[in-house]
LUMLUM-794443 format. One record per atom (N, C-alpha, C, CB): x, y, z; residue in one letter. Coordinates in steps of 0.05 Angstrom, whole numbers, plus 5000, padded with zeros to 4 digits. Glycine has a CB too. Example, Ala and Ser with C-alpha at 12.3 -4.5 7.8 and 13.67 -1.06 7.14 Angstrom:
526448865156A524649105156A526449345156A522649115181A525749555142S527349795143S525850015157S528249885114S
This chain:
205204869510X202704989516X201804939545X200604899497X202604699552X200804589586X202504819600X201704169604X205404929603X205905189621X204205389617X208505309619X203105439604X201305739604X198305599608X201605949567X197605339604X194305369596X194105059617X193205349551X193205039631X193104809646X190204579627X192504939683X190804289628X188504259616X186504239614X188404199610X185104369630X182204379642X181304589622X181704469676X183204759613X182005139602X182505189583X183005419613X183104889560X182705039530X181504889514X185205109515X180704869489X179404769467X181304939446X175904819468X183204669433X184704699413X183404649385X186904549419X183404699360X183104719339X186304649321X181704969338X186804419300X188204419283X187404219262X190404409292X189404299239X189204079219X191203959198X187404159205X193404039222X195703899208X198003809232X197204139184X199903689223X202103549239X203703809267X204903439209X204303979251X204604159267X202604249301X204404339247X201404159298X198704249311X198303979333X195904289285X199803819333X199003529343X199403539380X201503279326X202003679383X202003739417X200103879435X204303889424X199104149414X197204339427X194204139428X197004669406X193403969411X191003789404X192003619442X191403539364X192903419428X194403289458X193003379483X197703399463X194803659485X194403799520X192103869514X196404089534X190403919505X187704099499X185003879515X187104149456X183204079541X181703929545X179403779523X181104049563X179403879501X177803769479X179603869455X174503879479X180503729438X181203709418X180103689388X182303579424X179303879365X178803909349X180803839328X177904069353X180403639306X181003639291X180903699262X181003539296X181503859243X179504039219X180903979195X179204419222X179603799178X179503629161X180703339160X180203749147X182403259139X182702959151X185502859148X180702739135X186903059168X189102829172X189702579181X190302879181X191002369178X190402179193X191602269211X190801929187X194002329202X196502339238X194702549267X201002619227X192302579255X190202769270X188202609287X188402939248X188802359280X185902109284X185101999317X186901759265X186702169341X187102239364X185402429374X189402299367X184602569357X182702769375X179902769378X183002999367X179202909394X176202859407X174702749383X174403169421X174403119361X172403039347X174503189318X168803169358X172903109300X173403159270X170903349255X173502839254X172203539251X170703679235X171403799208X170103849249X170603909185X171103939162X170804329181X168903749134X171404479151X171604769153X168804869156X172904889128X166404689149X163704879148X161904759170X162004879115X162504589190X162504469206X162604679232X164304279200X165504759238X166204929264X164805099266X168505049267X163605239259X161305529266X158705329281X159605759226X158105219264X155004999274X155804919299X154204669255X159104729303X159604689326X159504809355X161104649321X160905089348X161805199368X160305389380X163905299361X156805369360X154505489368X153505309384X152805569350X153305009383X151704859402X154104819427X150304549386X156404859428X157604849454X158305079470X159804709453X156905369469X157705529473X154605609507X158305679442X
């Protein structure tokens, strides 16, 4: 992901293992629900959570 998106210019979203490099490079990292192997990123949110969120950082 860092060749296309440098890390200043994204806000990643995941919630599983798969998802762990794009979290990483991501200038803020979202985590969505509770993995542990997830327990690295900025913040933790559940599914009814992200709308509320992404209204107060917008």
């Amino acid at each position: 992901m860092r060749q296309y998106f440098p890390k200043e210019e994204y806000i990643s979203f995941g919630n599983d293992d798969n998802n762990i490099q794009l979290l990483r490079h991501a200038e803020l990292s979202i985590a969505v629900g509770s993995n542990q192997a997830l327990d690295f990123a900025d913040i933790h949110l559940n599914e009814k959570e992200i709308l509320r969120y992404l209204e107060k950082i917008k």
